[in-house]
C-alpha positions as CSV (number, residue, x, y, z in Angstrom):
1,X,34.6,39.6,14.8
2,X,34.4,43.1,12.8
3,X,31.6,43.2,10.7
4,X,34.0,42.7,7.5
5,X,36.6,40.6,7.0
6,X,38.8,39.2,3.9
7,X,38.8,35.7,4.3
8,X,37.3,33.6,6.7
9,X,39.9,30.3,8.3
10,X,38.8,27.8,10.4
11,X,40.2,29.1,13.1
12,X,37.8,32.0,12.7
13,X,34.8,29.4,13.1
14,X,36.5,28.1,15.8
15,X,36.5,31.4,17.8
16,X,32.9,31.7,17.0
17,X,32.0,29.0,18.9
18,X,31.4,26.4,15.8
19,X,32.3,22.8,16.6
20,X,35.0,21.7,14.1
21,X,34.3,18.8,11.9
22,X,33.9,17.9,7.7
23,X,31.2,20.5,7.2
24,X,33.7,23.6,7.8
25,X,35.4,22.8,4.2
26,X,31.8,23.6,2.6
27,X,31.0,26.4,5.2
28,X,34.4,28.1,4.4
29,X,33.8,27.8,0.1
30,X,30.6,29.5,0.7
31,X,31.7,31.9,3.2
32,X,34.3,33.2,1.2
33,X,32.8,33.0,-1.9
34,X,29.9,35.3,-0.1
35,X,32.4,37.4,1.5
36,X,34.1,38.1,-2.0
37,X,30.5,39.1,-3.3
38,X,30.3,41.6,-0.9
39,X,28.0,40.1,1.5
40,X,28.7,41.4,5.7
41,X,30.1,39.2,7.5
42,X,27.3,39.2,9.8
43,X,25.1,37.9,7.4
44,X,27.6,35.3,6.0
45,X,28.2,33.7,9.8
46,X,24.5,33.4,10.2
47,X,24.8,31.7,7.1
48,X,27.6,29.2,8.1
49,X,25.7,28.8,11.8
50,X,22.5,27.5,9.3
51,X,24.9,24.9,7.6
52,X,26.6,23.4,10.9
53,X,25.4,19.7,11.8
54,X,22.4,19.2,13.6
55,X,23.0,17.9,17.3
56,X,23.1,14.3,17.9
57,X,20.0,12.7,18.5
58,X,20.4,9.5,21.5
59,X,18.5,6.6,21.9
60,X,15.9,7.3,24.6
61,X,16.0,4.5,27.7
62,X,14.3,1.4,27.4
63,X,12.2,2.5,29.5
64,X,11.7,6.3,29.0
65,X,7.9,5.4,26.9
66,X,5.7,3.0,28.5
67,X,3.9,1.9,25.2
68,X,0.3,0.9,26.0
69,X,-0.6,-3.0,25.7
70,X,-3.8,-4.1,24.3
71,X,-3.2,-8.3,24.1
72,X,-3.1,-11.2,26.6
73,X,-2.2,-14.8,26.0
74,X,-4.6,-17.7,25.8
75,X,-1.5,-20.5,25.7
76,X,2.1,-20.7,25.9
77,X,2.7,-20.3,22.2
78,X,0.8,-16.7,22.0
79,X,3.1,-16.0,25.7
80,X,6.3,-16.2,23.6
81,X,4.6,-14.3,20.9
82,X,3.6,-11.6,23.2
83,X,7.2,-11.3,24.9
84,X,8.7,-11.4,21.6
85,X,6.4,-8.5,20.2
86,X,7.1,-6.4,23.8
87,X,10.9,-6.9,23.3
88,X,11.0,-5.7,19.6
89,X,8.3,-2.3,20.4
90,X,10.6,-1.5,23.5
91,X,13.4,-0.5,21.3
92,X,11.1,0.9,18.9
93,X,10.2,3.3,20.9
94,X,13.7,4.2,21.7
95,X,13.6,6.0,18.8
96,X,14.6,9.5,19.3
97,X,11.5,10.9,17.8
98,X,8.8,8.8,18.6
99,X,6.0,10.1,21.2
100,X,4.3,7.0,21.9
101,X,3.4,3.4,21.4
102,X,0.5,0.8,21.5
103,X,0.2,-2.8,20.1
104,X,-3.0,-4.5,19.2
105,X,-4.7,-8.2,19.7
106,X,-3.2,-9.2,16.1
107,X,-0.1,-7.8,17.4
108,X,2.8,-10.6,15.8
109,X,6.5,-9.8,15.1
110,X,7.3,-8.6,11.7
111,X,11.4,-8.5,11.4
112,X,14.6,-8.0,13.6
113,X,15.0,-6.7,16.9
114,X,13.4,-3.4,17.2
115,X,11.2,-3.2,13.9
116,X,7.6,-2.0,14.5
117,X,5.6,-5.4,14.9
118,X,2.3,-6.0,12.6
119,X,-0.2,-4.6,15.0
120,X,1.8,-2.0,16.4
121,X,1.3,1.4,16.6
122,X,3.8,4.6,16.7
123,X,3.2,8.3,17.2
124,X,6.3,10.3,16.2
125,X,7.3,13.9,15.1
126,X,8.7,12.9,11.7
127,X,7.8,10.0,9.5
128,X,9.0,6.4,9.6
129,X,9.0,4.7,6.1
130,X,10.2,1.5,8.1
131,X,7.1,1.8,10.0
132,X,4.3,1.5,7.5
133,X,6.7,-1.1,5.5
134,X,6.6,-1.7,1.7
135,X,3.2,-2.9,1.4
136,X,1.8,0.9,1.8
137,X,-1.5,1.5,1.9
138,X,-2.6,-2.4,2.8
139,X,-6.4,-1.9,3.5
140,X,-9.7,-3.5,3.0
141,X,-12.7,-2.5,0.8
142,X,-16.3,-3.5,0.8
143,X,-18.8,-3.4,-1.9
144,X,-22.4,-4.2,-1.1
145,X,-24.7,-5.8,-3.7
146,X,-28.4,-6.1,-3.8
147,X,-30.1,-9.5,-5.1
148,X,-26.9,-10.6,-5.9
149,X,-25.7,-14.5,-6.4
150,X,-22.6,-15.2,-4.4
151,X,-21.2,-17.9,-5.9
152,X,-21.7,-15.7,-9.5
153,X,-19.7,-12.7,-7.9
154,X,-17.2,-15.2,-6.7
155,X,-16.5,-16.1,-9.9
156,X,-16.7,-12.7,-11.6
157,X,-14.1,-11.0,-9.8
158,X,-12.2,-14.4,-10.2
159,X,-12.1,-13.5,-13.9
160,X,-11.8,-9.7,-13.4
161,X,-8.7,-9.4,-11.6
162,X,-5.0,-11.0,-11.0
163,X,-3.0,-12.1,-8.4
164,X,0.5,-12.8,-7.7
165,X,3.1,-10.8,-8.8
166,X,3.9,-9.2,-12.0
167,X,1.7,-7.1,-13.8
168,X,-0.9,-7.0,-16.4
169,X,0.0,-7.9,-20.1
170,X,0.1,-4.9,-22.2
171,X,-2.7,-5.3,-24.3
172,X,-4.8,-6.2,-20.9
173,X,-3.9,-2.9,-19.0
174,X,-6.1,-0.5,-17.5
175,X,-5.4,2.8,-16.5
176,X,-6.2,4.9,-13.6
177,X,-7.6,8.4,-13.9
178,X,-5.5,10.2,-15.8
179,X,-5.4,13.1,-13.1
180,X,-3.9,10.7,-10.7
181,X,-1.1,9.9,-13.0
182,X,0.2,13.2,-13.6
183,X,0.3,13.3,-10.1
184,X,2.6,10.7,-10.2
185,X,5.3,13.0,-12.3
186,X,5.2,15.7,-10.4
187,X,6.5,14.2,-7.1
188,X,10.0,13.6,-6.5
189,X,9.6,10.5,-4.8
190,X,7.0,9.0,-7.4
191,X,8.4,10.4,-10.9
192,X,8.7,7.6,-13.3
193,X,6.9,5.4,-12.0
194,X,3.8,5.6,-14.0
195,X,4.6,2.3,-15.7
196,X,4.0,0.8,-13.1
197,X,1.3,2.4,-11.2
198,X,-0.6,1.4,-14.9
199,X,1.0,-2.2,-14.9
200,X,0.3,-2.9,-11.4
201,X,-3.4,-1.4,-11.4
202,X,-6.8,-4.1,-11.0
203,X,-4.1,-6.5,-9.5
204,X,-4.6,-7.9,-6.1
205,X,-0.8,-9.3,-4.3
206,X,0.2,-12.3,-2.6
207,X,0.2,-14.0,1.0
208,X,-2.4,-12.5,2.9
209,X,-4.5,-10.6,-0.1
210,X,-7.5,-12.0,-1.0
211,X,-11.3,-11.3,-2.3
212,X,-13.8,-12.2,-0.3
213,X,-17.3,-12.8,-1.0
214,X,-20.2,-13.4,1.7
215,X,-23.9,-12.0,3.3
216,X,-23.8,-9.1,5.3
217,X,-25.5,-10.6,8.5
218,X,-28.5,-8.4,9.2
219,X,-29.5,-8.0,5.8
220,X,-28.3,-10.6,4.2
221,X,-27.2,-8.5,1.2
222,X,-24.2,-9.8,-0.5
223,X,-20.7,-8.1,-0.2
224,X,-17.2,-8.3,-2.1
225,X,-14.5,-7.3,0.1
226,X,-10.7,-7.1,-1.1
227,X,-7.7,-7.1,0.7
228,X,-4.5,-5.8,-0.8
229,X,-2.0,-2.7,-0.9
230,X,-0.2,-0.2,-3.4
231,X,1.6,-3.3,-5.2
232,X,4.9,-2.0,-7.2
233,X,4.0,1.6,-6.9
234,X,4.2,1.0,-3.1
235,X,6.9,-0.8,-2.7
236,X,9.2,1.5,-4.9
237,X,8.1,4.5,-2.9
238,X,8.9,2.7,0.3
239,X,12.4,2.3,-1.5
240,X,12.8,5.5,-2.1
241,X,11.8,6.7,1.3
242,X,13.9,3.8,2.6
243,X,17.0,5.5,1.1
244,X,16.1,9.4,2.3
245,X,15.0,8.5,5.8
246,X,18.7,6.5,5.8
247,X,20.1,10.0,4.8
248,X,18.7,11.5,7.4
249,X,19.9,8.9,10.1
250,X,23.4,9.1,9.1
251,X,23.2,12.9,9.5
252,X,20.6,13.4,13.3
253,X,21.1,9.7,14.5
254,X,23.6,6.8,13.6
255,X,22.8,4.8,17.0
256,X,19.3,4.3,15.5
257,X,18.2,1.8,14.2
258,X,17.7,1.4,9.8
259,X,14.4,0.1,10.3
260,X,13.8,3.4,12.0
261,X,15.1,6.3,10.5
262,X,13.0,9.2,9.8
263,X,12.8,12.3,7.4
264,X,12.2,15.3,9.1
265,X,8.4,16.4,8.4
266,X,9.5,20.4,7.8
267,X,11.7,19.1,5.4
268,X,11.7,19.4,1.4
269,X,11.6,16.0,1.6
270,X,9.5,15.3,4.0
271,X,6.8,17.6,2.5
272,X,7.0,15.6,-0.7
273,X,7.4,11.9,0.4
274,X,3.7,13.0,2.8
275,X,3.0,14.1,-0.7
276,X,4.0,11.2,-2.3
277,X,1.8,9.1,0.5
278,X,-1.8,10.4,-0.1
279,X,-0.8,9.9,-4.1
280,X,-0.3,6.4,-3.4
281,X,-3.2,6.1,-1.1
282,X,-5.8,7.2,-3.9
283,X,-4.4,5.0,-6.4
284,X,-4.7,2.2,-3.8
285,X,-8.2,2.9,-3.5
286,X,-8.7,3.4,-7.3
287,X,-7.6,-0.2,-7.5
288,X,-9.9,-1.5,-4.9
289,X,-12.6,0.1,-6.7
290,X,-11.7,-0.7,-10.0
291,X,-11.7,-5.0,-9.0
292,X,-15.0,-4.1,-7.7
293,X,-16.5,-2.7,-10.5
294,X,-15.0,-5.0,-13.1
295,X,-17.0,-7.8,-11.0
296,X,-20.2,-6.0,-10.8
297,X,-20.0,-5.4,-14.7
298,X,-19.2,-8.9,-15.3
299,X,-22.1,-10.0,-13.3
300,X,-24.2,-7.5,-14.3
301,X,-25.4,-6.7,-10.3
302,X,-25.3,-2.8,-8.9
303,X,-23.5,-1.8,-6.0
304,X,-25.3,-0.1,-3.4
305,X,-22.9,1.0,-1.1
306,X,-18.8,0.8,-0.4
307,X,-16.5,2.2,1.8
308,X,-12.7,1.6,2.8
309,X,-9.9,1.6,5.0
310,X,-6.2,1.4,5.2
311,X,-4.4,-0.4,7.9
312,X,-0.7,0.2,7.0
313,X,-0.4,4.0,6.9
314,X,0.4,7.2,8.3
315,X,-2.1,9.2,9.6
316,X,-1.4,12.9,11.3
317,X,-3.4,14.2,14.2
318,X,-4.7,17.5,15.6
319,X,-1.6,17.1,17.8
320,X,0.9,17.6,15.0
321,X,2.3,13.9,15.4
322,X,2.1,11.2,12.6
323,X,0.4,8.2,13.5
324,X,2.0,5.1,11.8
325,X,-0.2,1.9,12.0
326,X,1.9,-1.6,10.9
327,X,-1.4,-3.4,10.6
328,X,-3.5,-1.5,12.7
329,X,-7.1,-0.2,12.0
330,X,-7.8,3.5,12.6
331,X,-10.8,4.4,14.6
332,X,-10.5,7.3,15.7
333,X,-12.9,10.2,14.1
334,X,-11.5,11.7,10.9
335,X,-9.3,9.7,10.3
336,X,-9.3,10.7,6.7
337,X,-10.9,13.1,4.7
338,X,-13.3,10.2,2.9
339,X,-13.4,8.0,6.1
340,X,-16.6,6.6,7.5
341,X,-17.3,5.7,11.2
342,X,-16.9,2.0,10.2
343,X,-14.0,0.0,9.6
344,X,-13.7,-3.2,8.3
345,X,-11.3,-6.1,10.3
346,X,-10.7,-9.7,8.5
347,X,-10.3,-13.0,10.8
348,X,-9.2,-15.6,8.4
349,X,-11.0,-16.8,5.4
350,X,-13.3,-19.1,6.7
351,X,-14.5,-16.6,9.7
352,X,-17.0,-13.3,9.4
353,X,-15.1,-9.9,8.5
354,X,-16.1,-8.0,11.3
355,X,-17.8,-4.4,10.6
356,X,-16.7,-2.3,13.4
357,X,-17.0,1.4,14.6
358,X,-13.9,3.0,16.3
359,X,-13.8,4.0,20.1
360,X,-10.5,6.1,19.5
361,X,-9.4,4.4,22.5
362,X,-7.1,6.4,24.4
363,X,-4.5,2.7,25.2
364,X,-5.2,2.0,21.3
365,X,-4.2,5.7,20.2
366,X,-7.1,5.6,18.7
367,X,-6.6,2.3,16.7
368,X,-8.5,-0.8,16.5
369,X,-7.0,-4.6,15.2
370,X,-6.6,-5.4,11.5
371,X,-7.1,-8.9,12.0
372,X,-6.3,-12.2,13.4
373,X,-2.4,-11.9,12.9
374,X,-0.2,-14.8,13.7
375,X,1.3,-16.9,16.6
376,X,3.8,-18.5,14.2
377,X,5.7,-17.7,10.9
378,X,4.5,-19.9,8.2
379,X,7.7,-22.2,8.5
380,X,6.6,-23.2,11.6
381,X,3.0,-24.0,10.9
382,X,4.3,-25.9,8.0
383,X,6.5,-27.8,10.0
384,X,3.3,-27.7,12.5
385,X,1.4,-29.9,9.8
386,X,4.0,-32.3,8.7
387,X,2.6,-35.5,8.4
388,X,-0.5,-34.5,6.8
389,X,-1.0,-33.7,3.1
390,X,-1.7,-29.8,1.9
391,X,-4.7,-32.1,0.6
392,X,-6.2,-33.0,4.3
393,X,-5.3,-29.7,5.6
394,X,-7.2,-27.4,3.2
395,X,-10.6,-30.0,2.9
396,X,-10.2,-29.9,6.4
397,X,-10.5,-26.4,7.0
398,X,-12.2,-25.0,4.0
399,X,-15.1,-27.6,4.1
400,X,-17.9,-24.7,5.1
401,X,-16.7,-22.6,2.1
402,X,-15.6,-22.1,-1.7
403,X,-11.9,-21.4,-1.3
404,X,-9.8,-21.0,-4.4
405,X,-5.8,-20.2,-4.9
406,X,-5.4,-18.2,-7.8
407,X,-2.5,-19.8,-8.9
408,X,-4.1,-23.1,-8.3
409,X,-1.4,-24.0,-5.8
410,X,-2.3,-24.6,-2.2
411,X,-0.9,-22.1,0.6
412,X,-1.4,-24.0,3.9
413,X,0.2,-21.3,5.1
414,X,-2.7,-18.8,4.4
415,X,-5.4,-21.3,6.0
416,X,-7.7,-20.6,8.9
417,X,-5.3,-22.4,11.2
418,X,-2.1,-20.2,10.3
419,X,-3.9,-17.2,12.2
420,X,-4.7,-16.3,15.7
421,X,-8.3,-17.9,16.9
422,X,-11.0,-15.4,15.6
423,X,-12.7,-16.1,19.2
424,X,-9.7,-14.9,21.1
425,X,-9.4,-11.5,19.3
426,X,-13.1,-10.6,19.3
427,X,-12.7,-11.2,22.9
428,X,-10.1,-9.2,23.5
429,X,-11.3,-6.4,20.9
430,X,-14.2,-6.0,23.7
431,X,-11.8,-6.5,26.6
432,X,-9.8,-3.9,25.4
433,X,-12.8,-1.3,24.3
434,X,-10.8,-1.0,20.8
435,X,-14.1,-0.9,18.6
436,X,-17.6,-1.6,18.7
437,X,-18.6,-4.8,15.9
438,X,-22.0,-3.3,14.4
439,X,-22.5,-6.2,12.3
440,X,-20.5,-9.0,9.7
441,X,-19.8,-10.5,6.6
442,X,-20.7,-14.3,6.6
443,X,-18.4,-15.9,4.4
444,X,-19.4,-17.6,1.4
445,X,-15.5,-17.9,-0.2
446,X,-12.8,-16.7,-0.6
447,X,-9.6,-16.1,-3.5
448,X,-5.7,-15.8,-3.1
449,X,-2.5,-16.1,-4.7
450,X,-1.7,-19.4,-3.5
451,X,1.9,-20.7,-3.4
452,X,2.8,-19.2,-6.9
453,X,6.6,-20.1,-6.4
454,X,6.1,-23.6,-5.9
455,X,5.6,-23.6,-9.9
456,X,8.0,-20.2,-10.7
457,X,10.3,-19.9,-13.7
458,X,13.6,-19.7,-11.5
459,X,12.7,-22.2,-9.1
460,X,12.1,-24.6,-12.4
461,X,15.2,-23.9,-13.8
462,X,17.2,-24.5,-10.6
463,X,15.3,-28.2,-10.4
464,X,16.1,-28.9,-13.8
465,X,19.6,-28.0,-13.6
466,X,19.9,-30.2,-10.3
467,X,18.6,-33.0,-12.6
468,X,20.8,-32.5,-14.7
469,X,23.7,-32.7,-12.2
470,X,22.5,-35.9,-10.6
471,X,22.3,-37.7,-14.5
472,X,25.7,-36.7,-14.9
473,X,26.9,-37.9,-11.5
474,X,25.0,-41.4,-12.0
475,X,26.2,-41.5,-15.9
């Protein structure tokens, strides 16, 4: 091609060697428009060759990545548990990008065929939205008190924070530091949501969140620990990702799977949503400490000493990949800027947290368990316990402790014997060499959400309208 020409034709692009497709319409406005400007030609084809598609991406082979596993079964229910967990992570790591996989003790399924299971682990070369799911930031924290009343605490950060969904009445709002907020305006992914992220903040979520009071074991100081993510902020971010990685899959690779798109991590986007990730992060923390605080004030005891930890995240390595844990504990050194060498990983209410220092197991990818995790959804343990009231099940199981629904609804669903046995995954915690337990929380008790639909606006309307049908019916 001579190094000027008048008007480039597809046919021209075709010569050049440029696959013909939808893009050349674009490519040909803004060659021409550059060639009428007076640009070379040279540096107008060097131009189009930047805006050509990027090569399809393939699924790898089910079996091109080996993912490391970390979990045996004790019965024939936690079997067809396991096989359903291998199945789904198999074609998670069919994922063009992703490096490498390991699932954990906990491990559970968590969605469709091929989404990341809770207790799964994925190194990739971009970042997975999919893969840390909407509850970002989940994670534990741990204040420690000295001379301090349990049963007092209990009932301070009772009154101090809220759970269930929603957020805090306007005249009961608190902020978070203003810094952080104008943070929150100035990323793409995160702009106007600053409502929310001051709605949302002291406010603890549903299902599996709780606070947790008990006696650290060697000292027999007395601890709060909370258990909750990013709340609204979180899961409008994970929206928003949602809907960029799904950009980015329609452009690199349709054949993968939603769940598992990606956005490039050289990208614009990319850079901000990373961005928009350690934002979210410190606001999650904020929270944590803000709960913790409010009970300490109310109570009037002193913390001592705290410390934190996420366990659905991403977390980049020395290695340039990005480590995304779907209920997995990090213990692998520096994990954060403002991470200690211990962790914290929850059983179920009525069992010890576990204090534990990371091994940054090579199998694990440097991850440790986030907890007891399940063998069956809560449907089935439900249907499980039929025959016995919510009543029995919850004196049964709660009889060593002061456990309380915030909603004053009973979750069976959230009891002890919803999750795997605590035995079995400190077992294989030590089987494995995931992380070393330096010491526990004894519980004393223990707040959640409860079942706060059982009593919500819509479903009353919907009973009160089926009342209303069958009067009319029997009139």
């Amino acid at each position: 091609m001579t190094n000027y020409i008048e008007k480039l034709t597809g046919k021209d692009l075709i010569a050049a060697g440029f696959e013909p497709g939808h893009w050349f319409s674009s490519a040909l406005d803004i060659g021409n428009a550059m060639l009428e400007a007076g640009v070379e030609t040279t540096t107008v084809m060097e131009k189009i060759d930047s805006m050509k598609p990027a090569p399809h991406l393939p699924l790898k082979a089910s079996d091109d990545i080996t993912f490391y596993t970390n979990i045996h079964a004790e019965n024939e229910h936690e079997q067809e548990n396991i096989d359903k967990v291998k199945a789904t992570m198999t074609e998670v790591m069919r994922t063009p990008v992703v490096k490498a996989g390991s699932i954990m003790p906990d491990a559970c399924p968590a969605g469709p065929i091929g989404t990341i299971p809770v207790g799964g682990i994925a190194a990739s070369e971009a970042i997975h939205p999919g893969m840390h799911s909407a509850d970002i930031c989940c994670s534990m924290s741990i204040s420690i008190f000295k001379d301090a009343d349990p049963c007092k605490l209990l009932d301070s950060v009772h009154e101090a924070t809220h759970f269930g969904p929603g957020e805090r009445s306007r005249s009961g709002q608190i902020w978070p530091e203003t810094s952080l907020l104008q943070k929150f305006e100035e990323n793409s992914f995160l702009k106007g949501l600053k409502s929310k992220a001051i709605g949302h903040f002291a406010t603890q979520g549903d299902g599996n969140h709780f606070a947790y009071v008990g006696t650290i074991k060697s000292t027999g100081e007395t601890a709060l620990v909370t258990h909750h993510g990013s709340r609204a902020p979180g899961a409008m971010l994970y929206k928003r990702g949602m809907a960029a990685a799904e950009r980015f899959r329609m452009q690199y690779s349709r054949e993968t799977l939603p769940q598992n798109a990606w956005i490039p991590a050289d990208s614009y986007e990319g850079e901000e949503y990373w961005s928009a990730l350690q934002i979210i992060r410190e606001w999650t923390k904020q929270n944590h400490r803000k709960i913790h605080d409010m009970a300490a004030q109310r109570a009037g005891f002193t913390i001592v000493d705290q410390f934190w930890n996420e366990h659905n995240f991403v977390f980049r390595k020395s290695d340039g990949l990005f480590y995304h844990g779907k209920g997995a504990t990090p213990a692998f050194k520096g994990w954060a800027d403002d991470a200690t060498d211990l962790t914290l990983i929850p059983l179920n209410m009525a069992e010890p947290i576990l204090i534990a220092r990371g091994k940054n197991a090579k199998h694990g990818l440097g991850f440790a368990p986030h907890g007891a995790g399940r063998n069956y959804s809560r449907t089935q343990h439900k249907r499980m316990n039929s025959g016995r009231t919510d009543e029995e099940i919850f004196a049964e199981e709660t009889k060593h402790i002061d456990a309380r629904f915030y909603c004053k609804e009973m979750d069976i669903s959230e009891l002890p014997s919803a999750y795997k046995n605590a035995s079995a995954v400190r077992k294989q915690i030590k089987d494995y060499d995931l992380a070393e337990v330096v010491d526990e929380v004894l519980p004393y008790g223990c707040i959640m959400a409860g079942d706060w639909e059982k009593n919500a606006p819509w479903r009353k309307k919907r009973a009160r309208k089926a009342a209303k049908n069958v009067k009319k019916e029997n009139a």
